[in-house]
C-alpha positions in Angstrom: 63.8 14.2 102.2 61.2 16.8 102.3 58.9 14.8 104.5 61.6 14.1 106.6 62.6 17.4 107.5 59.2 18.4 107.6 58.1 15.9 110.2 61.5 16.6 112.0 60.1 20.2 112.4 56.9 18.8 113.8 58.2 17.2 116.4 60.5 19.9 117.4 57.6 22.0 117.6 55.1 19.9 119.3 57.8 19.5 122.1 58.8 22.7 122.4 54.4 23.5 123.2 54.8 20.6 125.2 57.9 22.0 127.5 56.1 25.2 127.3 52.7 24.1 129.1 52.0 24.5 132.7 52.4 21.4 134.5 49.0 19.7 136.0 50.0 19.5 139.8 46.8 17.5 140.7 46.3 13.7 140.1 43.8 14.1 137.3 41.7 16.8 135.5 38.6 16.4 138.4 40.9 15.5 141.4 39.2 16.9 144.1 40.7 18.6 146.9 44.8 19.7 147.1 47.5 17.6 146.1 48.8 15.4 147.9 52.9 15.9 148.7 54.1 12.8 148.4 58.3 13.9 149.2 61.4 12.3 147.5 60.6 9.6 145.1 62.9 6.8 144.0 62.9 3.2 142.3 63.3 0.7 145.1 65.3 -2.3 143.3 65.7 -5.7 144.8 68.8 -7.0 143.8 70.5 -10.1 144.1 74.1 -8.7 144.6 74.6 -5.7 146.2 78.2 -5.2 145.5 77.5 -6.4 141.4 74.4 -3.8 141.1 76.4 -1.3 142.6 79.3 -1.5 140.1 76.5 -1.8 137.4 74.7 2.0 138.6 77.9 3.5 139.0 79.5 2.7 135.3 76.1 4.4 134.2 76.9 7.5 136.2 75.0 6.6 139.9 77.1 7.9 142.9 76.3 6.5 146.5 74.7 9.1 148.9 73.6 7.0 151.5 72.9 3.2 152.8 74.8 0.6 155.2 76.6 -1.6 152.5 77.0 -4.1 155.5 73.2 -3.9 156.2 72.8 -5.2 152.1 71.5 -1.4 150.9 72.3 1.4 149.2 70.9 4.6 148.2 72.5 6.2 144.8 71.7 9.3 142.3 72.5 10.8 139.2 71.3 14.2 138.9 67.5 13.8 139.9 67.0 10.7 139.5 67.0 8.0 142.8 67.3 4.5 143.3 67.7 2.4 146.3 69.2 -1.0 145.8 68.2 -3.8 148.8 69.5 -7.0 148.9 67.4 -9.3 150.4 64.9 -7.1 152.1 62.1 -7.3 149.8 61.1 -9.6 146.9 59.8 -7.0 144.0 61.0 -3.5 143.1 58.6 -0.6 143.9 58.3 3.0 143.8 59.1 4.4 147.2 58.1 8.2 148.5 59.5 9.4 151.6 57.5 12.3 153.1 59.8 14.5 155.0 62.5 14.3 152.7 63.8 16.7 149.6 65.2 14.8 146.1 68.9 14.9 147.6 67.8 13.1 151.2 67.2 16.0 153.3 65.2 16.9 155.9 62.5 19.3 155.1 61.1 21.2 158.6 57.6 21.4 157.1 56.0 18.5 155.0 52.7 16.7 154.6 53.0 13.8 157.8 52.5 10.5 156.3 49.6 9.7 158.5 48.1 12.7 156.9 48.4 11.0 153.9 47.9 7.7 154.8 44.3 9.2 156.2 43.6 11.1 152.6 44.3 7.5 150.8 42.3 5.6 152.6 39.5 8.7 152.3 39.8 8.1 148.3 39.2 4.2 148.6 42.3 2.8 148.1 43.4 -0.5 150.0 46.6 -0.8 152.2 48.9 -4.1 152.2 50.6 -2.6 155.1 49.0 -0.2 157.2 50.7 2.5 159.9 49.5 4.2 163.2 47.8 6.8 162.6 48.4 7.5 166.0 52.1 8.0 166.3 53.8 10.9 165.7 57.6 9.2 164.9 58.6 7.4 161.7 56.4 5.6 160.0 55.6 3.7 156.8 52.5 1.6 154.4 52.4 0.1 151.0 49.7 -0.5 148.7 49.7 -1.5 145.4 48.9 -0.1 142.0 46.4 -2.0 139.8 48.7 -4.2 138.0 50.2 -5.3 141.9 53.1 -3.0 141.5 54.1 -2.2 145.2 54.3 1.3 146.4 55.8 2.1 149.7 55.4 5.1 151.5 58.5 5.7 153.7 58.7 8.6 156.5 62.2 8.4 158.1 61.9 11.7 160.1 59.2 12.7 163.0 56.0 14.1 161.8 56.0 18.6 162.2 56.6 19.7 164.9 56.9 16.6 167.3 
């Protein structure tokens, strides 16, 4: 029992250090340069039934906050956490970041543009499924994917600053 309680303690303590320490707000220890803002972040999920996957979120706690329901998607929360559910639109789940946007959907008046980060990507070496213009100055969106081919889309729905 001793050992128990002991190593209970432990752990209470080593999280408590851990909720205690700063948070790292670059990529890595030798990241180089600022951080990148990368805006909302959510779990894309393709689903098979809309309507079933819907049900599903919401006996967990999930609340619709946006989405067409007659366009096959949804976008739903609880607390901070996001997830979009698309039916039909894409074959694998990804992680999705929408520069421009806050956790709750909203429109933020001053952001990283997505080209700017599209631009700082590409800079760092990575490679781009689907590219954007780096042109434009409207919505705009690329994916790449991580190393074990997880897809990762990068999704601006609002014009770039100040356009």
């Amino acid at each position: 029992m001793k050992t128990f309680v002991l190593g209970a303690l432990v752990a209470c303590v080593a999280c408590a250090v851990m909720a205690a320490a700063p948070v790292q707000t670059a990529a890595s220890p030798d990241a180089k340069g600022p951080v990148i803002e990368l805006g909302a972040f959510s779990v894309s999920l393709a689903v098979k039934d809309l309507q079933a996957s819907k049900a599903f979120y919401g006996k967990i706690g999930f609340q619709p906050i946006g989405g067409v329901e007659e366009q096959n998607w949804l976008v739903l929360q609880y607390g901070t956490t996001t997830i979009g559910l698309f039916q039909g639109m894409f074959e694998d789940d990804m992680l999705t970041f929408n520069p421009g946007w806050t956790a709750k959907d909203r429109d933020l008046k001053d952001f990283e543009d997505i080209r700017d980060i599209h631009r700082r990507l590409k800079a760092a070496g990575l490679e781009f499924s689907i590219e954007n213009d780096l042109d434009g100055d409207g919505p705009a969106s690329f994916m790449l994917s991580d190393p074990d081919g997880n897809p990762i889309l990068f999704d601006q729905h609002v014009p770039k600053p100040g356009a």
